[in-house]
LUMKEVEX-958131 format. One line per field, with one value per residue (C-alpha): residue in three letters; x, y negated, z. Coordinates in nm, 4 decimals. Layout:
// LUMKEVEX-958131
type = [ALA/...]
x = [X/...]
y = [Y/...]
z = [Z/...]
END
This chain:
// LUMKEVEX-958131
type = [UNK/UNK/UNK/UNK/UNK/UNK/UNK/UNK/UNK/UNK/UNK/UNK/UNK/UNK/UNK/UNK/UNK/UNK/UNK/UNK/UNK/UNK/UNK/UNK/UNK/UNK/UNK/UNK/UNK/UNK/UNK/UNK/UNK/UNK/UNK/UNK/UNK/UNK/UNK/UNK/UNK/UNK/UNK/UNK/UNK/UNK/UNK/UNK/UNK/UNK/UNK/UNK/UNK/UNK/UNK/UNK/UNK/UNK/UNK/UNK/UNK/UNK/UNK/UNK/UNK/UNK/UNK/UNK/UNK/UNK/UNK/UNK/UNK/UNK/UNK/UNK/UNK/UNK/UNK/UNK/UNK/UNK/UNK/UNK/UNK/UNK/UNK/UNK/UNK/UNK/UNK/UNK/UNK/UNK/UNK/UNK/UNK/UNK/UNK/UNK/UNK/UNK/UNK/UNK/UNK/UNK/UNK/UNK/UNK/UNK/UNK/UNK/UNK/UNK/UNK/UNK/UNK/UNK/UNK/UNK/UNK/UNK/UNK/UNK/UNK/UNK/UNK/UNK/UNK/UNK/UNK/UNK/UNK/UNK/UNK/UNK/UNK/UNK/UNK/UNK/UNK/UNK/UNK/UNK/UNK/UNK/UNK/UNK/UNK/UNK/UNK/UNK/UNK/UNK/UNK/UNK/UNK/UNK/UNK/UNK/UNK/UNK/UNK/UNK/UNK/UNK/UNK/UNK/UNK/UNK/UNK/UNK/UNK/UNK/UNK/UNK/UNK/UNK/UNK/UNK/UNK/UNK/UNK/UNK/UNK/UNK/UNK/UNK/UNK/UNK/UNK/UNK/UNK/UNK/UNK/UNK/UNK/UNK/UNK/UNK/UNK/UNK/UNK/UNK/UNK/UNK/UNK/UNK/UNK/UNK/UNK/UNK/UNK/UNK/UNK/UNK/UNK/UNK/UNK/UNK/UNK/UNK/UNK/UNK]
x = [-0.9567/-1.2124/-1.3644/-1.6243/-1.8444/-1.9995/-2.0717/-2.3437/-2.4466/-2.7138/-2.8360/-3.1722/-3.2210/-3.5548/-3.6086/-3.2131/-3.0209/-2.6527/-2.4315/-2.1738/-2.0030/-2.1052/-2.0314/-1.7147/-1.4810/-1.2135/-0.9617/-0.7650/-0.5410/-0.4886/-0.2162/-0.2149/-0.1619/-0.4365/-0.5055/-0.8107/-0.8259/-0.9972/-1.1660/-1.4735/-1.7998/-1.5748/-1.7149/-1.4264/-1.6156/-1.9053/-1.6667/-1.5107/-1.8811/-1.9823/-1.6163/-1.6875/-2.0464/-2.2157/-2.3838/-2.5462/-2.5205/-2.8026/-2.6080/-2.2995/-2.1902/-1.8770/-1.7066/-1.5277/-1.2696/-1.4388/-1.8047/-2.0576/-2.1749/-2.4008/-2.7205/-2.6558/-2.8939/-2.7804/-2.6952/-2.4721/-2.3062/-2.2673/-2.1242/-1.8259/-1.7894/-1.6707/-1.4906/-1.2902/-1.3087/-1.1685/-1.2799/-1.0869/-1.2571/-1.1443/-1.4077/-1.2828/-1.6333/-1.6087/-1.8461/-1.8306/-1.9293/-1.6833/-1.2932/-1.0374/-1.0313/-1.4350/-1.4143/-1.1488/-1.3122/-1.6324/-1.5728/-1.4928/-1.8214/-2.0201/-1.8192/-1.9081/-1.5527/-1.5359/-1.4539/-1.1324/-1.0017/-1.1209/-0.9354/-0.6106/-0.6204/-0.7314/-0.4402/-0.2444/-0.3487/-0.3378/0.0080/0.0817/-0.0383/0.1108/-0.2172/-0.1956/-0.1725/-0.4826/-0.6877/-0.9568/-0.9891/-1.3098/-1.2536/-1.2868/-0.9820/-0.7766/-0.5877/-0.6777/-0.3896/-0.4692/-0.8358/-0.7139/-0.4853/-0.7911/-0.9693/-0.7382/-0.6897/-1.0576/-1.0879/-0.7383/-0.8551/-1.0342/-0.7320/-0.9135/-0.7860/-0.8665/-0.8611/-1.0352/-0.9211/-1.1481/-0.9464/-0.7682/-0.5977/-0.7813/-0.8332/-0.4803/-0.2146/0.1264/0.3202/0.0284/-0.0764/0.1993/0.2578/-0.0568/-0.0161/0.3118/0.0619/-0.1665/0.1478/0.3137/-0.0073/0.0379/0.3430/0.2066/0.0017/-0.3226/-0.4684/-0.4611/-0.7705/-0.7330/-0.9212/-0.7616/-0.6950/-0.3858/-0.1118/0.1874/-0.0112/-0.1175/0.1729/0.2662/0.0488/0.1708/-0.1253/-0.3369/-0.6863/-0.8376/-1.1847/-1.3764/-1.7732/-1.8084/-1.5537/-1.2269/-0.9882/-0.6180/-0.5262/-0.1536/0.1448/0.3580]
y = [4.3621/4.2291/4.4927/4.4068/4.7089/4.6668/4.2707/4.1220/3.7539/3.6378/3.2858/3.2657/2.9371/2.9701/3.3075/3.3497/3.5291/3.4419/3.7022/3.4730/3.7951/4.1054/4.4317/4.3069/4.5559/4.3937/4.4573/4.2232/4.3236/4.1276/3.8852/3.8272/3.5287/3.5701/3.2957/3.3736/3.1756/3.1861/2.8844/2.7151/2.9044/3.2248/3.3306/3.1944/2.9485/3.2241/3.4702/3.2392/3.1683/3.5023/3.6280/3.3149/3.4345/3.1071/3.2929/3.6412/3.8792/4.0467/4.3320/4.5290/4.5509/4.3178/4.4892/4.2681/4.4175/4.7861/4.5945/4.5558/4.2211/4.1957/4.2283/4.0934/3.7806/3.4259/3.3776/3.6784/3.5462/3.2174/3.3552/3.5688/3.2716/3.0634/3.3093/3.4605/3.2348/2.8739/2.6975/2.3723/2.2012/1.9612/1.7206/1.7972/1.8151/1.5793/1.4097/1.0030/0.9084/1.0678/1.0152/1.2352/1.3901/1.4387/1.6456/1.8494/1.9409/2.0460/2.4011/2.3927/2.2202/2.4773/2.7390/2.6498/2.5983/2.3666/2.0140/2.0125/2.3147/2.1170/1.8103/1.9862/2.1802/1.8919/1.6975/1.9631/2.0061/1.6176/1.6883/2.0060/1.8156/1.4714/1.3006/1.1985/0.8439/0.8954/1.0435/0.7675/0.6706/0.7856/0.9247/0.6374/0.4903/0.7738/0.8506/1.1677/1.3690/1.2639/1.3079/1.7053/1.7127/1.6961/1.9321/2.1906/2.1107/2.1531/2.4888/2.6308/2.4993/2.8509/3.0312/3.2176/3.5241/3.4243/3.0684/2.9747/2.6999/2.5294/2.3845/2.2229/2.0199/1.9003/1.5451/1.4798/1.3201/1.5697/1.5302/1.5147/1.8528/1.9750/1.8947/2.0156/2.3615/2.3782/2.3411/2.6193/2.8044/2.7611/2.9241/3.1939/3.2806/3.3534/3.6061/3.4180/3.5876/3.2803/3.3098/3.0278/2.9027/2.6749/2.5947/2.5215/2.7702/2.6237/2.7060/2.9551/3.1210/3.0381/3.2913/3.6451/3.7792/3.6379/3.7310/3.6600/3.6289/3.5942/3.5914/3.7369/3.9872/4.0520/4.0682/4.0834/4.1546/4.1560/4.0962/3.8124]
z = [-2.2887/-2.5840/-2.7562/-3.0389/-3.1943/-3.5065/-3.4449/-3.6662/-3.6279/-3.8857/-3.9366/-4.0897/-4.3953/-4.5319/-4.6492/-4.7029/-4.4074/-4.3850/-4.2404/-4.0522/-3.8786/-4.0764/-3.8561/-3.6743/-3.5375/-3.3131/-2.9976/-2.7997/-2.5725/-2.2244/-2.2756/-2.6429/-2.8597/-3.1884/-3.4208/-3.5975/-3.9551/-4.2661/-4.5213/-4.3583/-4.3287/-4.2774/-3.9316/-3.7641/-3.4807/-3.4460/-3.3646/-3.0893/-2.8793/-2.9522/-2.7717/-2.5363/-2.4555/-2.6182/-2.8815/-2.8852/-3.1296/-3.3530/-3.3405/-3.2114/-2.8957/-2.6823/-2.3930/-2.1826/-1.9445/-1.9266/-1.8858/-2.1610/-2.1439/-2.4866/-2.2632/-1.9559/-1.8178/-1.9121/-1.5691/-1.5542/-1.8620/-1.7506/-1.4313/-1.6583/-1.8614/-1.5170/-1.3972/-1.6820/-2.0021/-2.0430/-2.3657/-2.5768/-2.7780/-3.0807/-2.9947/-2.6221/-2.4994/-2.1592/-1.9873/-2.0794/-1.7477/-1.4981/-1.4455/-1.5876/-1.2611/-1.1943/-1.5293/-1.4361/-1.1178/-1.2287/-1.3028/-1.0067/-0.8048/-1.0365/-0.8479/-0.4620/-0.4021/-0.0877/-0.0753/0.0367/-0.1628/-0.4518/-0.4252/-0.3871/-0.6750/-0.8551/-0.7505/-0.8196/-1.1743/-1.2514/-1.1437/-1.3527/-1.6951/-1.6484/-1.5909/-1.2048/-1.3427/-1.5741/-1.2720/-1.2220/-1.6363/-1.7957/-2.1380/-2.3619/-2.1823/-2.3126/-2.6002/-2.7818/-2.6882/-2.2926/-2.3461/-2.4986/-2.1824/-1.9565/-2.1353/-2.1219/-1.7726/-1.6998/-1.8651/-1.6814/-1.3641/-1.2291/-1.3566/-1.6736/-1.7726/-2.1519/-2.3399/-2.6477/-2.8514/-3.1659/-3.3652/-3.0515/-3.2678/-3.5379/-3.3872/-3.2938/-3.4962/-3.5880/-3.2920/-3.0374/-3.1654/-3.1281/-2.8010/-2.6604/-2.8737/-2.6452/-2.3303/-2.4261/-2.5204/-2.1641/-2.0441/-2.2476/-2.1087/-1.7897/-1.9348/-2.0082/-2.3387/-2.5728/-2.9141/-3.1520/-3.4518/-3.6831/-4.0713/-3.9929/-4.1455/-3.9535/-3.5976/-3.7373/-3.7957/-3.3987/-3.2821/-3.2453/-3.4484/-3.7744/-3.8294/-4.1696/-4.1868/-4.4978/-4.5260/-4.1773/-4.2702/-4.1391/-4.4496/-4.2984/-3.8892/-3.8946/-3.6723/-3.6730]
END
């Protein structure tokens, strides 16, 4: 379970201070489906790396699964963040230089996991997300809704038991996004607890629960 306490984040400009999360009070429950929305400059991204553990707070505290993890070592963060969080991107965030299938296993060569092991699950994932044929193109020879494919393979590969999704598709035409929405969705379903940010009412109104931030603020939390 997520459990946020008070969460401040402040971003300094000049001698102004910016409150992009001002005292944030929020619980998710293993296994849910939360878009969290609002206009731009709302909070909504900060929120997402500070639930991801890619930003620290000023203040508050974030207990994650019974453990308080707003003061642990960037190692021991880093370590949670393997093991329990997968992240998508809208810019999909993969390295240029390596195959669909190098990026998709290295979650799992930061890991240890041995050689062989890795390959199989690999394979297995290429498999899973229709990419088998894709395996051995770099990025730039994919489309966008292949390139997303990968990166949602890549952050499912070590079996998170939470994914967060920026604006997942905000660089994908209609029906692509639509498509890999359904993806993230089927993962859902197995009880991964699914956190995405969008603008976009109509996947927003997917998700089984809105959040409505609004300078740093949580104005609405309601069930859909």
């Amino acid at each position: 379970m997520i459990e946020l306490t008070s969460i401040t984040r402040i971003f300094h400009m000049g001698e102004q201070s910016i409150y992009a999360l001002n005292h944030i009070d929020l619980e998710i429950q293993d296994g849910e489906y939360v878009a969290i929305m609002g206009p731009s400059g709302s909070g909504k991204s900060t929120l997402l790396n500070v639930i991801g553990l890619l930003d620290k707070p000023d203040d508050g505290s974030y207990r994650l699964d019974g453990k308080t993890v707003t003061d642990l070592s960037e190692a021991e963060q880093a370590q949670i963040r393997r093991e329990k969080i997968g992240f998508v991107f809208q810019s999909f965030h993969l390295v240029p230089r390596l195959t669909a299938a190098e990026n998709i296993e290295l979650p799992l060569i930061l890991s240890g996991l041995a050689a062989a092991e890795r390959k199989q699950r690999v394979n297995d994932t290429l498999r899973a997300f229709d990419l088998s044929d894709r395996a051995a193109h770099r990025p730039s020879e994919l489309s966008g809704g292949q390139r997303q494919r990968v990166a949602i393979a890549r952050a499912t590969i070590m079996q998170p038991t939470a994914i967060l999704a920026d604006e997942p598709t905000g660089n994908l035409d209609h029906q692509i996004g639509v498509e890999v929405i359904a993806l993230l969705e089927n993962l859902h379903q197995t009880g991964t607890t699914l956190i995405v940010v969008t603008h976009d009412r109509e996947l927003g109104d997917r998700a089984h629960r809105q959040l409505m931030l609004r300078d740093g603020k949580i104005m609405t939390d309601k069930k859909t």
